[in-house]
N, C-alpha and C positions, 0 to 999 in steps of 0.2 A: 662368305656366309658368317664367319669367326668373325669377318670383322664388322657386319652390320649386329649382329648380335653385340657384341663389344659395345660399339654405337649408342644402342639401345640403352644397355646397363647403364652407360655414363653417363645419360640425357637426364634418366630416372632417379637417376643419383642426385642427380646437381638440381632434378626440379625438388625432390626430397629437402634436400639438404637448403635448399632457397625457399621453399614454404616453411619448414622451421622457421631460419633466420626473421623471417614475416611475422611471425607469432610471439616472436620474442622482443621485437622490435616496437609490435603493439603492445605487449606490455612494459616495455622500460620507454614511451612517448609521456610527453607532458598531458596532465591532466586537462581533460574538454572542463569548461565551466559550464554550467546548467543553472538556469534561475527559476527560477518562481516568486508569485507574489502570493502571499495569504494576508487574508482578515483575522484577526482573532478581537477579542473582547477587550479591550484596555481601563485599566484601572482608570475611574472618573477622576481621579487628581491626577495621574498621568499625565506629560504632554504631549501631544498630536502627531509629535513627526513619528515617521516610520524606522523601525529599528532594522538594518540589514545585518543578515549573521550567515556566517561561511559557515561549511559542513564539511571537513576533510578526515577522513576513516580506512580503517584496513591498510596502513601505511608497510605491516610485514617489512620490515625492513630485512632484508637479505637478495645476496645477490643470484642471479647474476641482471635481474632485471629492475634492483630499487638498491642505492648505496645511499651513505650518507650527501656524497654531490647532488643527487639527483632530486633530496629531502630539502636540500638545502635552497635549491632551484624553483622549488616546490612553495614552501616557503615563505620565500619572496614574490612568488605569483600571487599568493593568498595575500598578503601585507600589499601590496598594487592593490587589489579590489576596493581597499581599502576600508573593511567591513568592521560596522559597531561590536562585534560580538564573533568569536571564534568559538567549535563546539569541535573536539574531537570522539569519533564513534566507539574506537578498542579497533584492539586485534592489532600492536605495533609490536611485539615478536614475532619475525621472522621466523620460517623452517628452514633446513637444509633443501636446496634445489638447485647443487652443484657450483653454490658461488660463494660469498664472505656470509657470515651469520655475525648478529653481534647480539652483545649480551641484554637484558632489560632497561638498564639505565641509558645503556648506549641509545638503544630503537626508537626513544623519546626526546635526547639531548637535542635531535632539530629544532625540535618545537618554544625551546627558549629562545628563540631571534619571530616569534611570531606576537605581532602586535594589532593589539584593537580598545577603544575606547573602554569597553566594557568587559576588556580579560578574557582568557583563553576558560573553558570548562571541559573537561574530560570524563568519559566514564570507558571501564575496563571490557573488555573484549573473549572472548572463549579461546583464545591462545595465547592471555594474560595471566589467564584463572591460572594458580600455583596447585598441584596434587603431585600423586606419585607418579604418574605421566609425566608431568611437565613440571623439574625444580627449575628450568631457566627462569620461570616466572618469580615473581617476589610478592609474600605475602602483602595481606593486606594493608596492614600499616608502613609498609619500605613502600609500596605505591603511593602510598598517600604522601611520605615525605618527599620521595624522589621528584614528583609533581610540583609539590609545593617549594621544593629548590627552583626549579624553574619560573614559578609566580603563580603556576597552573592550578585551580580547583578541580582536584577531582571528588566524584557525587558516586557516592555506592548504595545507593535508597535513600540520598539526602539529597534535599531542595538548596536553593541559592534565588536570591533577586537578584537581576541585570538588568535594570533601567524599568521597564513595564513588564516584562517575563517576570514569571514564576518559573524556573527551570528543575525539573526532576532527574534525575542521575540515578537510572536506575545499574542494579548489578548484572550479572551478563546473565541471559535468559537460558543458557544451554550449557552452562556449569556449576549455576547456583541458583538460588530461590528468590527471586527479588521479592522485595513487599510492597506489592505496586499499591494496596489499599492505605499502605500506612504513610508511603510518599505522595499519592495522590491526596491523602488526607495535610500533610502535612505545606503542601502546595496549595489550598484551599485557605490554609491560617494564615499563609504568608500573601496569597493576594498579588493578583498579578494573570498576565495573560498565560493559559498553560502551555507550555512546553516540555516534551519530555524526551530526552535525550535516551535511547539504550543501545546495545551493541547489535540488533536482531530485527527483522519486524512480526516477531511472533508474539509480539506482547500487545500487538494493535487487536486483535478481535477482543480482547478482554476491556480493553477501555470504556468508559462509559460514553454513551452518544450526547457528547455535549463539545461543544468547539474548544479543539486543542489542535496541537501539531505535533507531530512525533518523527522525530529525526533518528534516520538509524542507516547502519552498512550490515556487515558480514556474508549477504549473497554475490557480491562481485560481480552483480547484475550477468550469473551465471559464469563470469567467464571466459568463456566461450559460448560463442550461442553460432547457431547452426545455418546456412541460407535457407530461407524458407521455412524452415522450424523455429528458427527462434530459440528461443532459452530453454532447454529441457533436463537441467536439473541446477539446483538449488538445495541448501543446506538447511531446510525448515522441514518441521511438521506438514505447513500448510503447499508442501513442494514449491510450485512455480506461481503460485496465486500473488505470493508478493513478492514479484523477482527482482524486481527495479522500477525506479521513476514514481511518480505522484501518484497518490490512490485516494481515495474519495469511500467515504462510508459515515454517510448520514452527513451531523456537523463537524466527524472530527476527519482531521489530514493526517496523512504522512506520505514522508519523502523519504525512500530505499537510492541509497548511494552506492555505487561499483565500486568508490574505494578509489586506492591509486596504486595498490599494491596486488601481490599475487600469493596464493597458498598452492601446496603441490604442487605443478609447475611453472615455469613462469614465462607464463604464455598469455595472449588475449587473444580472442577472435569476434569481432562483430559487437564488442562488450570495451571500448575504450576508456581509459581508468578515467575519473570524472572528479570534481570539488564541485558541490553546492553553492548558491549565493542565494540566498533564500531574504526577500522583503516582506518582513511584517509589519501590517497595517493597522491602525484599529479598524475594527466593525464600525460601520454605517446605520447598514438595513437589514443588510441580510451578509452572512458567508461568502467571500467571491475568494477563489482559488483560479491561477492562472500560470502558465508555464511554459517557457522556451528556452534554448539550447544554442550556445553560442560557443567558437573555439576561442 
């Protein structure tokens, strides 16, 4: 009896202990690529070809399930797609979750070996933002240099032109106040198809219903999400309403990225870390949005 007993414990142990290892495994796999095609409005002197731009977010670098090898690997997958435009989302400090952590400068150094026609754009992240919570992070302006050591723009309520985009950079929605009216205003002088870059998608109901696209991470497309339930929690206001993948509301898009990285634990279930390749088109006739998922 002791020893079927016995039996038991070690079965339970070792399936324990091997559904871990699974969860951990999913979140330290290379990233799925995800595409989409959008229309947006193109500048009438613009010219016609379509501009393709990666989306890689929530990078956390810490281990024991995202090191600098695995950035590095990363990377290079993104530079193969070989995309006109790179946009990174925020959130590349790491927490502790039992592995290496590294410091601000460090969690970004990947991103100097990443190459695109039209330059890498970055905006900051809510485990970026510096307070008395969190000194690892670096104020304002040591982000902006540290960036631009690398070649990278980063945008904290400021617009940039990248070929036909108007691109906005907004600040991170859930540590500080962006002024989306004075960037979206400021994106309107500068002319160009909208794009808007933030670390969140809680900044999309606010937008005006006019064709843009809006590129963002930090729900981690939950995960973990659950069989048969699916995603059921999310770090927004708006809970699970924009928890991941393409959303549609009226003319304008956006795309909620899962990131490649892990906060709290570092774990994935049913939620595989993902990079964007997003084709934008000029408009036609009308808006066409379209989307599929390739490893």
């Amino acid at each position: 009896m002791r020893r079927r007993i016995g039996r038991v414990a070690l079965a339970l142990i070792l399936l324990v202990a091997g559904f871990a290892l699974w969860l951990v495994m999913n979140a330290s796999a290379m990233p799925v690529v995800r595409r989409a095609e959008i229309a947006l409005p193109f500048p009438v002197d613009a010219p016609r070809d379509p501009v393709t731009v990666a989306l890689l977010t929530d990078t956390h670098l810490s281990g024991p399930d995202n090191s600098p090898a695995r950035m590095a690997r990363i990377v290079a997958q993104i530079n193969a797609l070989r995309p006109d435009l790179i946009l990174l989302g925020g959130d590349y400090i790491g927490d502790a979750k039992g592995g290496a952590t590294y410091d601000a400068r460090a969690s970004i150094a990947p991103f100097g070996k990443l190459r695109a026609p039209l330059g890498v754009v970055a905006v900051l992240g809510n485990h970026d933002s510096r307070s008395k919570k969190n000194r690892v992070a670096l104020s304002g302006p040591d982000w902006a240099a540290a960036f631009a050591r690398l070649g990278i723009t980063l945008l904290q309520d400021g617009v940039v032109r990248r070929g036909p985009l108007a691109i906005g950079g907004l600040q991170d929605i859930y540590t500080r106040r962006p002024d989306l009216p004075d960037t979206l205003a400021a994106m309107a002088r500068l002319g160009g198809a909208p794009l808007i870059l933030s670390h969140g998608p809680d900044v999309f109901p606010a937008l005006p219903d006019v064709p843009s696209l809006t590129l963002v991470g930090h729900t981690h497309c939950g995960q973990v999400a659950l069989p048969f339930a699916g995603i059921v929690y999310v770090p927004s206001k708006y809970g699970t309403r924009y928890a991941c993948g393409l959303y549609r509301d009226g003319a304008k898009a956006m795309i909620v990225a899962a990131g490649v990285g892990t906060s709290g634990l570092p774990i994935r279930m049913l939620a595989p870390p993902d990079i964007w390749l997003i084709t934008i088109k000029p408009t036609v006739s009308r808006t066409y949005v379209s989307d599929s998922a390739a490893s």
